[in-house]
N, C-alpha and C positions, 0 to 999 in steps of 0.2 A: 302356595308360598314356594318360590322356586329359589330365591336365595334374600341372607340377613346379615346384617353387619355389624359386628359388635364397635363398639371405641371403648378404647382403657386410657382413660386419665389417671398418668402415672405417677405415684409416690414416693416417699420413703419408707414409710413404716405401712399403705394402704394404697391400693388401687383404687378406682370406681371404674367399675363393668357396668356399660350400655348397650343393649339391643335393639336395634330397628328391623321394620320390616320391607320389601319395596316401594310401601306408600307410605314411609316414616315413621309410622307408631312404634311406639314405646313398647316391647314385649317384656325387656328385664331392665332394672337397675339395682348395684345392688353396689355395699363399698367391702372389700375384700381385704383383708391381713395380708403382705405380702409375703406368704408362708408357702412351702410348696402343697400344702395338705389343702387350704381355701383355697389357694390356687385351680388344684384338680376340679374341686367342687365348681368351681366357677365354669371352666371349660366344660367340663360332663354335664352339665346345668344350659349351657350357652347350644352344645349339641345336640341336645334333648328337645330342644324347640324347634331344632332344623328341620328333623324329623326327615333326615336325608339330604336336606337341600344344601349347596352349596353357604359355609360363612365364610366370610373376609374380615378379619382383625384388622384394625386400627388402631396404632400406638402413635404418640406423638416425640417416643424416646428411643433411639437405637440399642441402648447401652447403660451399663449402670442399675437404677432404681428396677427398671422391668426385666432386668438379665435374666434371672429364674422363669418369668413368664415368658420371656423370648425360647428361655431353650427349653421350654414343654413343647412351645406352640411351632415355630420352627425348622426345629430337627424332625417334625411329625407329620408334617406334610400339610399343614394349616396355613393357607394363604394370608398375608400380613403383610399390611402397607404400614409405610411408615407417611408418616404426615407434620414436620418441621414446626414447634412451635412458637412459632413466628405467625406460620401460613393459619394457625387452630386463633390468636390472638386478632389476627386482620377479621378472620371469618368473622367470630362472636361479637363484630360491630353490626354484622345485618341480622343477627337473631333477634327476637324480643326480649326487653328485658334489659335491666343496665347490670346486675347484680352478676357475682360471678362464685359460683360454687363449682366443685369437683363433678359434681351430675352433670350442671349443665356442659362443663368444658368436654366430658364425655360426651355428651346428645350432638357437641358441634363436632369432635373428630369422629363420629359415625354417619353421622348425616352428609359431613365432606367426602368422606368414604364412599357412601352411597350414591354421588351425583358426579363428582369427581372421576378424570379417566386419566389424570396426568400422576399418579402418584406412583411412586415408585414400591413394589415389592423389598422386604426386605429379606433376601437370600441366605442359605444356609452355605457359608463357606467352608473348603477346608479345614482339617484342622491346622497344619501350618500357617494360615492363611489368617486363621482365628490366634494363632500366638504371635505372629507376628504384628497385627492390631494392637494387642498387648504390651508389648515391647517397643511397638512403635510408637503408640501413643501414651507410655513412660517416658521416652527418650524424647519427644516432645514439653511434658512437661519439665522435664531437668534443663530443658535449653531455655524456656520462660523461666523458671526459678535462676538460672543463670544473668540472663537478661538483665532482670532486676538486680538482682547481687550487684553487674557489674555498672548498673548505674548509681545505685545505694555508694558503692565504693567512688566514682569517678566523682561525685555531689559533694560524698565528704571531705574529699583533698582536696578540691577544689577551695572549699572555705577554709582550709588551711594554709597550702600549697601550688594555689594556680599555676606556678609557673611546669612544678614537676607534673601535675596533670594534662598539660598542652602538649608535655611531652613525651608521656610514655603511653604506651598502647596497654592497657591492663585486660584487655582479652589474651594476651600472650604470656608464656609460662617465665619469664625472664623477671619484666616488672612486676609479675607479683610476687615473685622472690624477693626481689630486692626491698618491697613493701613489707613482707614478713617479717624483716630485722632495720629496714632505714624509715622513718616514713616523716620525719622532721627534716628543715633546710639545716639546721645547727647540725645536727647527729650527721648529716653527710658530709656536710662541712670539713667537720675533726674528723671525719675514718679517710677524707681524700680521696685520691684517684687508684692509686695502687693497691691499699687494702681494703678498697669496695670491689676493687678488681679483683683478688683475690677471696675474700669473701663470696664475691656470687660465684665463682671457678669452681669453690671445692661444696658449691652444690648443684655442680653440673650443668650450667647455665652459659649459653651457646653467648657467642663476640661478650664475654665477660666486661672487659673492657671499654669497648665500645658504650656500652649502657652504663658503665660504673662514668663514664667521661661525660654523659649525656646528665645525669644525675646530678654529680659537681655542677656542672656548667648552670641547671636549674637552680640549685641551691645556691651559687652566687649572683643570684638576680632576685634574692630575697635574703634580706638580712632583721626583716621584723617578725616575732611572733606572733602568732592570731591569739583572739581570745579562746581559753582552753582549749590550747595547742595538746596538753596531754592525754586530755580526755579524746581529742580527735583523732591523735595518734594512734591510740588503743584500737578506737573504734576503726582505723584503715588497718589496722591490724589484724585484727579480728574478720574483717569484710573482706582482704584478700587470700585468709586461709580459708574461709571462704567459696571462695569463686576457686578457688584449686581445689575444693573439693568437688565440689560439683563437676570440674572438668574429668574428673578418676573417674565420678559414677557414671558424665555421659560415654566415656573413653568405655566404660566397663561395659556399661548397653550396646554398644557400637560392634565389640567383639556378640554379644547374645545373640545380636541382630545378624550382622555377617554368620555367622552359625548354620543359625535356621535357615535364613535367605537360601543358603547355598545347599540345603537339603530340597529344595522346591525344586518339582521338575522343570520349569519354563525359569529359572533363575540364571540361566545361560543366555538364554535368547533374550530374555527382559534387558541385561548387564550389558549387552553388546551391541545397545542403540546409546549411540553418543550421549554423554552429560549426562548418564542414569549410574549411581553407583548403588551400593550394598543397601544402601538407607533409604533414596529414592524409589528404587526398586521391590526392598520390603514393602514401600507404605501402596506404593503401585497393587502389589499382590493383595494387600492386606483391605487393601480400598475395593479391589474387582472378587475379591471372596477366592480369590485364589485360583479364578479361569475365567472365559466371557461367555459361559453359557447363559448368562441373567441379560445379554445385550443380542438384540437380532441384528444391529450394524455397528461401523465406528460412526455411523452418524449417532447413532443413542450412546455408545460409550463419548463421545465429543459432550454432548447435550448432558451428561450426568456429571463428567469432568467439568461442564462451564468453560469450555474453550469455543463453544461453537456460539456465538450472538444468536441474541433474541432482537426479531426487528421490534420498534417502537414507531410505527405509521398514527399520524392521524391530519384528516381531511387531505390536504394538497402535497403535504408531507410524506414523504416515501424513501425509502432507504435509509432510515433513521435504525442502525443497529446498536444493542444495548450490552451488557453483559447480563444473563439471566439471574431473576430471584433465587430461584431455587437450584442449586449445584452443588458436588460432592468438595468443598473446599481443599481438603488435603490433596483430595487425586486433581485439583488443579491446580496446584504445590508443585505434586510431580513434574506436572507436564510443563511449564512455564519455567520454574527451577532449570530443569534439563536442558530445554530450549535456550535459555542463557548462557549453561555451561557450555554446551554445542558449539554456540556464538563464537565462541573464543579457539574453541582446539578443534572443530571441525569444519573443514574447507569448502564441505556442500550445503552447510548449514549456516556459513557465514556468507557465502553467494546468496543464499537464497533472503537472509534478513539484509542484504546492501539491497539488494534487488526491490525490496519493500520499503525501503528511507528512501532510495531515487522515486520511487511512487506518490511520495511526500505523504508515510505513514510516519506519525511519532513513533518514538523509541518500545513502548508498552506494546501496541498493536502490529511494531514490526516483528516482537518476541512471539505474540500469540498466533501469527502465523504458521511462522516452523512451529510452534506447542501442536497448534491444530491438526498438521501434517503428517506429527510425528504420531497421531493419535491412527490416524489409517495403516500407517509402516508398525506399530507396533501388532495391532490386527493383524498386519497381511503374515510376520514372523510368526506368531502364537498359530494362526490357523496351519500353514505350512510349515510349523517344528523347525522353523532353522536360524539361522542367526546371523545379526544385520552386519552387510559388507560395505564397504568406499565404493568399491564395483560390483556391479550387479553379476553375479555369478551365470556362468554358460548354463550350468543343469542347477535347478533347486535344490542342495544336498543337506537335511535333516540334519539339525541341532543335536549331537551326541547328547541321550538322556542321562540323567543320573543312576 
């Protein structure tokens, strides 16, 4: 027996630990506490039957539920693939058996494990690298919690107010002030143009006027009340203090994140490729574990990003390029993101995507070009320490570290 592969079908409160051998068989099954004490037992158990030989772990969760088993196995030097449970849900169609229990969904992420040569290692990052994952995928959630808020709120005025909601932009700190204390056509009515205008002034509330005029102007293109007008009042009430709160906490993560970011040593050179700022650039670190030693090119960091096409040939058919199943989503956030902002502020970057619409590429596939591009120039900076110019510098001169 020269190597085995365990699969942990991941829980909340319990694992199931499987072991195979290199002709399949069943060495262990066993279902685990997610405790760190079973925990140990299950590894010292798992490497007891290696009996030296190489194992490879197989989780189908990065994060979350297996965190504790992630960081024994991990930080220790134990090889661990991660396997998308997606890809563990496709496979258990060609096992036998229709039923679906925790063992079996283990015997399939080991046995994928064991036959399987495209799965991706999961890497022991940084520790800045590891908080900024953290940070960043909070600050992600508060922008989805956001999202909602701000269409909960746009849905409700709407059944009240259509006119005031065609007009004001409630992602912006202005109308939801104004929504704070106005959120009826009558109430804006009676306060008029001047002490709405005044009212939102003395809560610091940028072209006062301008908005308090846009408000009137709504509220006299309705002069009927909706059925319970009051109750919906309240309720846009309530949903735009709200969405300003949400905007404090993500304003609040933005400073956390800018922090850390800028204690990272490559957070100069990351920050100084066009269209990447504090956030982008976290999620970048936070996504490649904090370096590219887990990539042997930018063709594997492209192909883990999802920027690089997977062909889709069959019979006479050839050059059919796809976007790939399986990709790091956020770090293709980054790259595509960036590529956008580029678009617009940078001059080599806006050449190069015109260059791609005269080719007769849509709008999508002309962004994922520069993405794809930019996925080599970020390579070539991190390897070389230095940081990206408009002009290509006469000597290569190192990115002052932190």
């Amino acid at each position: 027996m020269s190597r085995i592969w365990a699969g942990i079908d991941s829980g909340k409160g319990h694992h199931h630990g499987l072991v195979l051998d290199a002709d399949g068989k069943t060495l262990l099954s066993r279902r685990v506490a997610n405790d760190e004490p079973e925990l140990l037992r299950l590894i010292g158990d798992v490497l007891a039957l290696a009996d030296g030989a190489q194992v490879t772990w197989a989780i189908d969760m990065t994060g979350g539920e297996p965190a504790p088993l992630l960081s024994l196995l991990v930080p220790h030097g134990q090889e661990v693939l991660y396997i998308p449970g997606r890809l563990v849900n496709r496979a258990s169609d060609g096992y036998r058996g229709e039923g679906k229990t925790d063992a079996r969904d283990a015997y399939v992420i080991a046995d994928q494990a064991r036959m399987r040569r495209d799965l991706q290692p999961i890497r022991p990052g940084d520790e800045a690298a590891i908080e900024l994952k953290l940070l960043t995928g909070r600050r992600a959630d508060l922008v989805e919690d956001r999202t909602r808020a701000v269409n909960r709120l746009r849905g409700t005025l709407l059944s009240m107010f259509p006119a005031l909601e065609r007009a004001l932009d409630v992602t912006n700190v202005g109308p939801l002030k104004l929504l704070t204390g106005y959120q009826t056509p009558a109430a804006i009515r009676r306060a008029g143009v001047t002490r709405l205008a005044k009212w939102l002034a003395n809560r610091k509330v940028r072209n006062a006027r301008s908005l308090a005029e846009t408000a009137v102007e709504a509220a006299e293109r309705q002069h009927t009340s909706a059925p319970g007008e009051k109750t919906i009042a309240k309720l846009v009430h309530t949903l735009a203090e709200g969405v300003m709160a949400l905007n404090e906490q993500i304003a609040e993560m933005d400073k956390l994140i800018e922090g850390r970011f800028r204690e990272h040593e490559l957070a100069d050179i990351v920050e100084s490729v066009p269209g990447i700022g504090t956030v982008l650039g976290a999620e970048f670190l936070a996504a490649i574990g904090g370096g590219l030693d887990g990539f042997a090119s930018p063709d594997a960091l492209a192909a883990f990003a999802g920027v690089a096409p997977a062909p889709r040939d069959s019979g006479k058919v050839s050059g059919n390029l796809h976007r790939p199943v399986s990709y790091h989503r956020r770090l293709q956030r980054v790259f595509y993101t960036s590529a956008l902002v580029s678009i617009r502020y940078d001059p080599n970057s806006r050449k190069f995507y015109d260059r791609k619409r005269a080719e007769g590429k849509r709008h999508v596939q002309a962004v994922l070009a520069p993405a794809r591009r930019r996925v080599n120039v970020l390579w070539a900076l991190i390897r070389d320490r230095r940081c990206y110019q408009v002009a290509p510098p006469v000597t290569a001169a190192a990115c002052q570290q932190h």
